[in-house]
C-alpha positions as CSV (number, residue, x, y, z in Angstrom):
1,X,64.7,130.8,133.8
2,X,67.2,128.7,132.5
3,X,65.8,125.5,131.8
4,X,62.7,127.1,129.9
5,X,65.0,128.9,127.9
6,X,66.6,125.3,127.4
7,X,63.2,123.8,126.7
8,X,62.9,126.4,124.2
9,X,66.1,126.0,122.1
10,X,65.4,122.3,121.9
11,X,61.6,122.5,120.8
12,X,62.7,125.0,117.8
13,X,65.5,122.9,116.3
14,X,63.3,119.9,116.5
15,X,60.3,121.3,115.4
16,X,60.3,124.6,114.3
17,X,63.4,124.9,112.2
18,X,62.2,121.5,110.2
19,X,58.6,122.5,109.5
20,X,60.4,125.9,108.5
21,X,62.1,124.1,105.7
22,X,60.0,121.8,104.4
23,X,57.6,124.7,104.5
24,X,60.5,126.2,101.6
25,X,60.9,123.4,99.8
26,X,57.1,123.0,99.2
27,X,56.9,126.4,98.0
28,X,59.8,126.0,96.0
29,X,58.2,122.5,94.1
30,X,55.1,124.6,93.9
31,X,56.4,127.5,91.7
32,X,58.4,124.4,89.2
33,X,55.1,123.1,88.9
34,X,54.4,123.2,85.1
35,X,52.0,121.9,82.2
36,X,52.4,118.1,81.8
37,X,53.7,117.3,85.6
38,X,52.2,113.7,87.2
39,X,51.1,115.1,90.8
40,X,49.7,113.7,93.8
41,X,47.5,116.0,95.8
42,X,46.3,116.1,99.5
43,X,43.1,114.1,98.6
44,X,45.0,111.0,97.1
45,X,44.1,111.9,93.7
46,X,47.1,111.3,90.9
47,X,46.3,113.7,87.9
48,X,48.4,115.3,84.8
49,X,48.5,119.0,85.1
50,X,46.7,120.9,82.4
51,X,46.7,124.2,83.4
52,X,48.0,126.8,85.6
53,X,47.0,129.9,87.2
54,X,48.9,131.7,90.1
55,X,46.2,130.0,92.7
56,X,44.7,127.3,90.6
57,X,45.4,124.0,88.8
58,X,43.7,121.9,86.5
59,X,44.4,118.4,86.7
60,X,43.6,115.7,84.2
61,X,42.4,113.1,86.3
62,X,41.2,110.5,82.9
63,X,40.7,110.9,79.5
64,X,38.5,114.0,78.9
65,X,37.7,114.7,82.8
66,X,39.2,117.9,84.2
67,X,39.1,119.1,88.2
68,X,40.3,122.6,89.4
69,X,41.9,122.7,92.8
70,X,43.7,125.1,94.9
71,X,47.7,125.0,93.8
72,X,48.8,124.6,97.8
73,X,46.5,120.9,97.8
74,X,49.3,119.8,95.4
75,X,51.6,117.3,97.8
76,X,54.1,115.7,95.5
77,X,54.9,114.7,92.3
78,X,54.7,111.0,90.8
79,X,57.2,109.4,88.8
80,X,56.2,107.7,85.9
81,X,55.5,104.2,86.2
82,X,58.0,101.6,84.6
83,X,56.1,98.9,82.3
């Protein structure tokens, strides 16, 4: 009984308890997302946020073309490029 409950401590801290917080710290990016914010979503595609609802966003992929997509396909945000 012992060593499963030793299997057991070790898989949550080394997988469990991680995925846990990056888990948070998604959400957390996802509810500072505002108007204006370079993004990357799940997809590949790097877009300007021009909108926001509470489940959708719409990104400014180019000049003049718009895409709505679900808020949790946002990945990560993208830092300005240096010229």
């Amino acid at each position: 009984m012992m060593p499963f409950l030793f299997v057991f401590i070790i898989f949550y801290f080394l997988l469990i308890r991680p995925q846990q917080r990056r888990n948070k710290e998604h959400q957390n990016f996802l509810t500072k997302l505002k108007k204006g914010d370079n993004v990357l979503t799940s997809g590949g595609v790097l877009g300007t946020i021009a909108g926001l609802t509470e489940k959708f966003v719409t990104l400014e992929v180019a000049d003049g073309v718009r895409i709505r997509i679900l808020k949790t396909q946002i990945s990560s945000p993208v830092e300005e490029e240096q010229k």
